[in-house]
N, C-alpha and C positions, 0 to 999 in steps of 0.2 A: 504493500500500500504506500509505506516511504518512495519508493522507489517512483511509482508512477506519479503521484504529487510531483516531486521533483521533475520529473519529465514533463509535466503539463506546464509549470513555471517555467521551466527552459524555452518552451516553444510558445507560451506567450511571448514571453520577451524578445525573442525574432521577431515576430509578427510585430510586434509594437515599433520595433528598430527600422524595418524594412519598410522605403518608404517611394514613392513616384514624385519627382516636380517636373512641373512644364516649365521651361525658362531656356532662351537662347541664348542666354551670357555665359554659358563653361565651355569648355574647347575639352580635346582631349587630352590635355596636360594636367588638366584637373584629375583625373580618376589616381585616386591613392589621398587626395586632401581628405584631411578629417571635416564633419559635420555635426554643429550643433541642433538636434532636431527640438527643441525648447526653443531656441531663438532666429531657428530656420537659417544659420550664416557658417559658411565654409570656417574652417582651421586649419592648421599645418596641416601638410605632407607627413603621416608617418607610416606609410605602407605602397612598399613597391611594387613592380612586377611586372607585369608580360600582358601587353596591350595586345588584342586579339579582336577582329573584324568581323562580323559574323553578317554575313550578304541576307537581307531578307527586302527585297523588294514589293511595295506592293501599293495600289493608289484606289482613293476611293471617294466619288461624286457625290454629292446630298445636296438636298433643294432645301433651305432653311426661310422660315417666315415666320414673321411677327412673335421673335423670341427677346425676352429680357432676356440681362447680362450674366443671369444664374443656368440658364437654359443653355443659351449660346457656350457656356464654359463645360457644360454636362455633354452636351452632342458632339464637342470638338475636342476637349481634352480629356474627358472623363471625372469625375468627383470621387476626390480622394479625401476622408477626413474632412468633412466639410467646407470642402473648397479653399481653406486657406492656406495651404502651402500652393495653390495653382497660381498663385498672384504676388504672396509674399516674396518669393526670391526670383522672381520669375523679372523680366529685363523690360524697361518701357515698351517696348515694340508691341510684344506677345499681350502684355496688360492694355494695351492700347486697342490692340486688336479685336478683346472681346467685347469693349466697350463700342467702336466706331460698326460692329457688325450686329446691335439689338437694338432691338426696339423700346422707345420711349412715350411719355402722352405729346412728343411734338414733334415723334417722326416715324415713319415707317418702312421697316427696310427688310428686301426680299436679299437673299445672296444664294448664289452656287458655289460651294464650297468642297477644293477639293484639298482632301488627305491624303499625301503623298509622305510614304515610310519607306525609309531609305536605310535601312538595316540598323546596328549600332556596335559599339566598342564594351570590351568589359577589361578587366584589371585581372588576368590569372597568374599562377606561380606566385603568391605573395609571400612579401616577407617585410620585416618591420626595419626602416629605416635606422641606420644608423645613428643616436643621440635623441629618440623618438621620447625618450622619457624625461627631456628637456623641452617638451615639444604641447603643447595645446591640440590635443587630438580630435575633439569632441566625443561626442556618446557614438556617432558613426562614421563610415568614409563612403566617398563615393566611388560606386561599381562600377556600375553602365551608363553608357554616354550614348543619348539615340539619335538618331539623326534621322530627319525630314523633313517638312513646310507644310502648312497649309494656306493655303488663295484663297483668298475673298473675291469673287466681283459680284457689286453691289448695285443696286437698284435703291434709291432712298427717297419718299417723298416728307419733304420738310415745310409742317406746319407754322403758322404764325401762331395759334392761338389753341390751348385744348380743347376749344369748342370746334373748331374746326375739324382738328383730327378726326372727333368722336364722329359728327358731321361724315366725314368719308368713311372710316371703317363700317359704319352703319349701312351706307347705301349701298358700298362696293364690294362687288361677292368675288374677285375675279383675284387672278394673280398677278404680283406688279411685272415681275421677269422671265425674258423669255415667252411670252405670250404671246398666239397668233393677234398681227396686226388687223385688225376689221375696222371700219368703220366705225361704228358702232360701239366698242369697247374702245375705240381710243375718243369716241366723244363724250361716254359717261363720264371717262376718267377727268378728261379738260374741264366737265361741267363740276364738277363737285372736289377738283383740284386747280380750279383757278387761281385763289391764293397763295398755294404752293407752291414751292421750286421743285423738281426733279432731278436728282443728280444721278450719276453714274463713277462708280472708281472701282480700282481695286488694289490691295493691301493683302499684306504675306508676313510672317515672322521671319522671313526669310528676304533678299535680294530678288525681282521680279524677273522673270525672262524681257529680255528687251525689246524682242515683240508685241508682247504684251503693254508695256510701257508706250513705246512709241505708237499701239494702235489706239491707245486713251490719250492720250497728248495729238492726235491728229483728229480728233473726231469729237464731236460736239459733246460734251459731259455734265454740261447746264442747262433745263429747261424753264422757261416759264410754266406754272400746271398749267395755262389757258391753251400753251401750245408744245406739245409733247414730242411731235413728230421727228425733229431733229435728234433726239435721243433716241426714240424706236431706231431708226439706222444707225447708232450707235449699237446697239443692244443687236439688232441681228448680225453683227460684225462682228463683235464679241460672239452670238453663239458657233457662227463659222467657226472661229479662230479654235473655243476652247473644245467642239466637238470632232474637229477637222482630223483626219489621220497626220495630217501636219501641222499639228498646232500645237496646243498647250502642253499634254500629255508628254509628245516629243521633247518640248524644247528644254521642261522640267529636268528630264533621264541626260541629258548631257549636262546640266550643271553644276556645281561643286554641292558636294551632299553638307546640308546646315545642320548646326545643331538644334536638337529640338525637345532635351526635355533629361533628367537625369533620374536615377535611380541610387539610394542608400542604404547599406549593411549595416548591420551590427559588428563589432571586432568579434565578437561571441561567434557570431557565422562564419566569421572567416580563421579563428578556433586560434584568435589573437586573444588571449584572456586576459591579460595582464596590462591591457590598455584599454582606455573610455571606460571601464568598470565605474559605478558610483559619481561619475559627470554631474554637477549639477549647475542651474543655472540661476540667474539670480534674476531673471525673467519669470514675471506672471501670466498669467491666461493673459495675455492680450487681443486674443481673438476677434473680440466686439471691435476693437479702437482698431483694427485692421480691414474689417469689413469696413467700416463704417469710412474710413479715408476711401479705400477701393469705390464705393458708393458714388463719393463727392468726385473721386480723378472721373469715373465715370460720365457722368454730368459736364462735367470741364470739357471731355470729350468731344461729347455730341454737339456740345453747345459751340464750340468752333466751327465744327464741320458743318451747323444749319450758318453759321455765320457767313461762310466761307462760299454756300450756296447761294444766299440772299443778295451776297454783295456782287458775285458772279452774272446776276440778271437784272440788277439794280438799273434802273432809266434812271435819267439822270436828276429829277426831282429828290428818286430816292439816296442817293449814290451817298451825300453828306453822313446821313444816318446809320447807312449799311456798312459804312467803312468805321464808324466810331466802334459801333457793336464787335465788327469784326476785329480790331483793335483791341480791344476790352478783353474779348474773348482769348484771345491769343497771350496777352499779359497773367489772366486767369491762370489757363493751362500750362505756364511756365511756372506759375506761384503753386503751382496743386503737383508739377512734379517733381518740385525742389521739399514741398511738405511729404510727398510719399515717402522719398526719398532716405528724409531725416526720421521720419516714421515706421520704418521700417527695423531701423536698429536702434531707436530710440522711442517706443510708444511709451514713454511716463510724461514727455515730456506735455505741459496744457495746453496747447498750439494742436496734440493729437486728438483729444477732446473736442473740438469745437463743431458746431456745423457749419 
C-alpha cells in the first residue's frame, strides 16, 4: 500500500511539472534553460545534451467566426491550465494575434485560419551542466521546441456604435468571407453596413510568404460598408491564392520553419533528482491581474485596428477626427504593451490592478 501511495505522488508530480506554452520568442538554444513554472520565466542552462529533429509535417484549414479572444485561443492553440500560460510568456506577436482575430461589441471578424506544424526539436542524452549547483535552475527545463505558424486572413467589419453592430448581427444571417458574390447579399450587406468600414488583412506568428504580403498591399483592403465591392475582388484573390495548388500551402513548405510554442519537464522526469527539488517562489496566484491586463492589451488591440480602418476611408470632413483617434489609439497600444510587459514579471506592482 506504501509502495503504491508513493507511486501515485511520483506521477502527480510529473503531471503537475509537464507543461505546453504557445510563444514564439525561444529558438532552439533554449532547450536545456531551466523554468520557473510559479512565475512562468526561463532560468539558467543546467542540462545538456543532444538536440534531435523529429520531421512531422502537417497543415490544417478552419473557417473561424464570431469568436471572442477565449474561443479564438481554444480552436488555435489549445487550453492549457486555464489559459494563462498561453499569453503569459508567450511574445507580443502570438498575444496580438488572438486579440486582432475575435470578435468584439464593435466588430466583427470572419478568418480562415491555417495551422501549419512543422515538426519540432527535443533535448536527449542529458546531462547536468557543469557548476549547475551555482546555477538558478527552476522547478523545470525546457524539452521541446515546436515549430510552425498559423495565418490569419481576415474579413472585419468595424462598427461605430454597439447599437449598430447589434443592428447587423441581427438582420445578417450570411457569412462575411469567402462568400458567393450575388447581388443580393452584397446589397443586404451595404444596406445594414453602411456605417461601417470593411477591412481585409492578414497576420501570422510567424514572417508572411511574400506573396501573400504583396497581394494585400496591391489590392484594395478598405471598404466603405455602403460600398463593398472593391474588397469582394480582394477576397476572391485571396481565395485563389490560398486555395490554388500554387499558392499558400506551397509557398508556407519552402520557408524557414518558426518557432511556435515550447514544452517543460520536470528534472524528476529526466531522473535529474538533485536539482529544482523544493523551488519555490515568492510569487502568488497572480492569475486574475494576468487575465485581466491580457483583457485590456486586448481592447488596445482592436481598438487600433477599427482606428486604422476608419481613418483608411475617412473623406475629408472626416479625416481631422479619424487621425486624432487613430493617434490616441496607437499611443494607447504602446502604453498597454510596455504595462504587459512590466506585468508580467512584476504583477504586485498597482499600475497591474487598474482598469
Amino acid at each position: 500500500m506504501r509502495i503504491l501511495v508513493s507511486l501515485l505522488i511520483l506521477c502527480c508530480s510529473f503531471s503537475v511539472f509537464s507543461q505546453r506554452y504557445y510563444t514564439e520568442s525561444y529558438t532552439q538554444a533554449d532547450l536545456g534553460r531551466g523554468f520557473n513554472q510559479q512565475s512562468h520565466t526561463p532560468d539558467a542552462k543546467c542540462v545538456t545534451g543532444q538536440v534531435r529533429y523529429h520531421s512531422a509535417m502537417s497543415g490544417e484549414l478552419d473557417y473561424l467566426q464570431r469568436l471572442n479572444a477565449t474561443q479564438v485561443r481554444r480552436r488555435t492553440f489549445g487550453e492549457v491550465h486555464g489559459g494563462v500560460n498561453l499569453f503569459i510568456i508567450a511574445g507580443s506577436v502570438s498575444t496580438s494575434i488572438t486579440h486582432r482575430n475575435s470578435t468584439d461589441k464593435l466588430s466583427l471578424t470572419s478568418q480562415l485560419h491555417l495551422k501549419f506544424n512543422e515538426g519540432y526539436s527535443t533535448l536527449e542524452n542529458r546531462q547536468l551542466v557543469a557548476g549547475y549547483e551555482n546555477n538558478d535552475c527552476g522547478n523545470s527545463f525546457i524539452y521541446q521546441l515546436d515549430y510552425g505558424r498559423d495565418v490569419f486572413i481576415n474579413t472585419r467589419l468595424h462598427f461605430r456604435s454597439e447599437a449598430d453592430y447589434k443592428r447587423f448581427v441581427t438582420k445578417i444571417k450570411i457569412r462575411l468571407l469567402f462568400f458567393k458574390k450575388t447581388i443580393t447579399k452584397v446589397k443586404l450587406i451595404e444596406k445594414y453596413a453602411a456605417n461601417a468600414v470593411l477591412s481585409i488583412d492578414a497576420n501570422s506568428s510567424a514572417p508572411l510568404p511574400a506573396e501573400l504580403t504583396s497581394l494585400l498591399n496591391n489590392n484594395t483592403q478598405h471598404c466603405r460598408g455602403s460600398d463593398i465591392t472593391p474588397c469582394l475582388t480582394t477576397l476572391q484573390r485571396l481565395s485563389d491564392y490560398v486555395f490554388g495548388n500554387s499558392g499558400l500551402a506551397k509557398d508556407l513548405k519552402v520557408m524557414e520553419k518558426a518557432p511556435r510554442g515550447i514544452t517543460t519537464r520536470s528534472y524528476e522526469e529526466s531522473g535529474h533528482y538533485d536539482i529544482g527539488y523544493g523551488v519555490q517562489s515568492n510569487l502568488e496566484n497572480y492569475d486574475f491581474i494576468w487575465h485581466g491586463i491580457d483583457k485590456r492589451y486586448g481592447l488596445a488591440v482592436r481598438r487600433l485596428a477599427r482606428a486604422e480602418a476608419f481613418l483608411a476611408v475617412a473623406l475629408e470632413p472626416e479625416k481631422n477626427t479619424a487621425q486624432a483617434e487613430f493617434d490616441s489609439a496607437t499611443v494607447h497600444l504602446a502604453d498597454m504593451e510596455i504595462l504587459r510587459q512590466t506585468c508580467q514579471v512584476s504583477p504586485w506592482e498597482a499600475r497591474c490592478k487598474g482598469d
